[in-house]
VEXKE-614904 format. One record per residue (C-alpha): x, y, z; residue in one letter; residue number from 1. Coordinates in Angstrom, 3 decimals. Layout:
<torbas>
torba u X&v Y&w Z&rest A&nr NUM;
...
</torbas>
This chain:
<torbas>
torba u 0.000&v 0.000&w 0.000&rest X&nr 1;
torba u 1.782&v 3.383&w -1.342&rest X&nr 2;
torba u 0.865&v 6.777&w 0.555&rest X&nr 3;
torba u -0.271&v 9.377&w -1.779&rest X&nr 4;
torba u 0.385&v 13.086&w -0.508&rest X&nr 5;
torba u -0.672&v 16.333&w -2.230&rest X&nr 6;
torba u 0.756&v 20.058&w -1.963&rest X&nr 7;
torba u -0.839&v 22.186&w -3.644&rest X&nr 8;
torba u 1.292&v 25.944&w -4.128&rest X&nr 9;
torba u -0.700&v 29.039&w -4.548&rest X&nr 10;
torba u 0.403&v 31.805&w -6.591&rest X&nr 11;
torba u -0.756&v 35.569&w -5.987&rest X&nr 12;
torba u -0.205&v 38.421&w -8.209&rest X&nr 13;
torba u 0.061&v 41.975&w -7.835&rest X&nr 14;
torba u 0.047&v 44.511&w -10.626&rest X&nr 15;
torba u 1.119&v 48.081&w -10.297&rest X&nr 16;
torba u 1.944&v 50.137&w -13.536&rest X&nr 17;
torba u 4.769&v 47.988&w -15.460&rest X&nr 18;
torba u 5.543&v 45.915&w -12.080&rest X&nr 19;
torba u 3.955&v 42.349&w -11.324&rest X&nr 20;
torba u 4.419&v 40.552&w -8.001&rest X&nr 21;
torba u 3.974&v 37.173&w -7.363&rest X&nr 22;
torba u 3.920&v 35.599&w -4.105&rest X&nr 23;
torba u 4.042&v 32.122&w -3.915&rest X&nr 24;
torba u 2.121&v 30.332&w -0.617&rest X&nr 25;
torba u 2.707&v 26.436&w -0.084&rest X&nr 26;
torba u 1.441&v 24.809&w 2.556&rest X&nr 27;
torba u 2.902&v 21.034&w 3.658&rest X&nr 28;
torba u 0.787&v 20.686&w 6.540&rest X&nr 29;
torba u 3.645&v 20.566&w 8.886&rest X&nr 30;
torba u 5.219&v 23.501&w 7.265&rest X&nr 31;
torba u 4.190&v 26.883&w 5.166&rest X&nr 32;
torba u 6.851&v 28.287&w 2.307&rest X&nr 33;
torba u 6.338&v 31.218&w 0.845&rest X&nr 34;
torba u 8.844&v 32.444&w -2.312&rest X&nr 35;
torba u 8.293&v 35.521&w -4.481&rest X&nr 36;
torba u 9.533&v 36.972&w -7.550&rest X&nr 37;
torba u 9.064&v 40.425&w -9.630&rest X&nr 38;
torba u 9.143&v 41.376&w -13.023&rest X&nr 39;
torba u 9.133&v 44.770&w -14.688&rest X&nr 40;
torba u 7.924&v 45.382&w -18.199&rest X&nr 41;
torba u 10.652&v 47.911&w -19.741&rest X&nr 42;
torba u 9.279&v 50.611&w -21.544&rest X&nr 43;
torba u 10.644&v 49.296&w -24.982&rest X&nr 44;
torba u 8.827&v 46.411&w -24.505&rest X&nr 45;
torba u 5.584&v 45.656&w -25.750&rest X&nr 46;
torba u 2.286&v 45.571&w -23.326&rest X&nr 47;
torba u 1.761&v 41.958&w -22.565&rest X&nr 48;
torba u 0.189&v 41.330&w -19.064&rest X&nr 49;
torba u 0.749&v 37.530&w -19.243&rest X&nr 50;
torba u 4.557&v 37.628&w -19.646&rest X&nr 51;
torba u 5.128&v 39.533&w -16.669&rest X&nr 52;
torba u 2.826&v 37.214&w -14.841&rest X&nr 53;
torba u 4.803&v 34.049&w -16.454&rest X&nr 54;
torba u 8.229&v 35.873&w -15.062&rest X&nr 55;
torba u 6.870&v 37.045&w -11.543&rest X&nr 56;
torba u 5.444&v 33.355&w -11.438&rest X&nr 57;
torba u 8.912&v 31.538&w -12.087&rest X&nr 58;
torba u 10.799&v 33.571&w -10.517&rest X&nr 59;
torba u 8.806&v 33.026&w -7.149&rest X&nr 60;
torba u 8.754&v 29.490&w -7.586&rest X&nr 61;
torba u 12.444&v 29.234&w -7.908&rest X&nr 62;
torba u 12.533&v 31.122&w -4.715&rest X&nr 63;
torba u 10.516&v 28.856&w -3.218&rest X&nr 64;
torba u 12.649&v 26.012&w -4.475&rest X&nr 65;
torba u 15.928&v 27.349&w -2.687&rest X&nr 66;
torba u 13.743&v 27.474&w 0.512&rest X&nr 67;
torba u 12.384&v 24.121&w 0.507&rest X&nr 68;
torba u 15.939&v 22.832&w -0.497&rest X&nr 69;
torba u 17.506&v 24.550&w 2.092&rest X&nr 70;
torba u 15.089&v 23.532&w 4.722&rest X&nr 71;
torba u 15.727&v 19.670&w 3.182&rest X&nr 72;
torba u 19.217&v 20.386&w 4.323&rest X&nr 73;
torba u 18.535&v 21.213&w 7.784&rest X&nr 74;
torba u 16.583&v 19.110&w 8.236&rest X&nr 75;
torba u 19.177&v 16.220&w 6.532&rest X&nr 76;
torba u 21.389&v 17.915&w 9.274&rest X&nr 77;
torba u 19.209&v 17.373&w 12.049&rest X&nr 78;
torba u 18.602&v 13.088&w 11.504&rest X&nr 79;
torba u 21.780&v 12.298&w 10.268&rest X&nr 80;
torba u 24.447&v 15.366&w 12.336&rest X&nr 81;
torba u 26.410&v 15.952&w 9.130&rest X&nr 82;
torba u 25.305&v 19.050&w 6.852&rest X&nr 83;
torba u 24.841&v 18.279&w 2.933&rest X&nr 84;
torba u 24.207&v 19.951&w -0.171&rest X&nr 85;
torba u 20.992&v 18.908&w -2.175&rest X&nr 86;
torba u 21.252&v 19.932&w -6.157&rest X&nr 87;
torba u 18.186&v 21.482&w -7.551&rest X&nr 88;
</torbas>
């Protein structure tokens, strides 16, 4: 018998002018992460909403990659006494 476990990340997003923020929420249920990201639209650049939101979006969720890899390490650390490194 396998155990099946869901997380489920919520992303937010913020608009102001050329800036979009993205905050990204998840929630283990023994833990909560939250990464964000930004992107800017540069004047040059043409007005597409959804490619700011596709930036602001990755680049929280690579955020919150280095924090649950870093709290993997701890917590490596913590069972076994030795710290490691854990490769994206």
């Amino acid at each position: 018998m396998s155990n099946t476990r869901v997380w489920t990340v919520e992303i937010d997003f913020t608009e102001e002018g050329d800036n979009t923020r993205a905050d990204a929420i998840l929630e283990t249920g023994d833990a909560r992460f939250h990464g964000w990201g930004r992107a800017q639209r540069s004047p040059a650049d043409p007005d597409v909403p959804r490619i700011g939101t596709e930036i602001a979006a990755a680049r929280a969720l690579e955020d919150l990659v280095r924090k649950l890899l870093a709290t993997a390490e701890d917590d490596i650390a913590d069972h076994t006494g030795e710290r490691s490194h854990v490769h994206p």
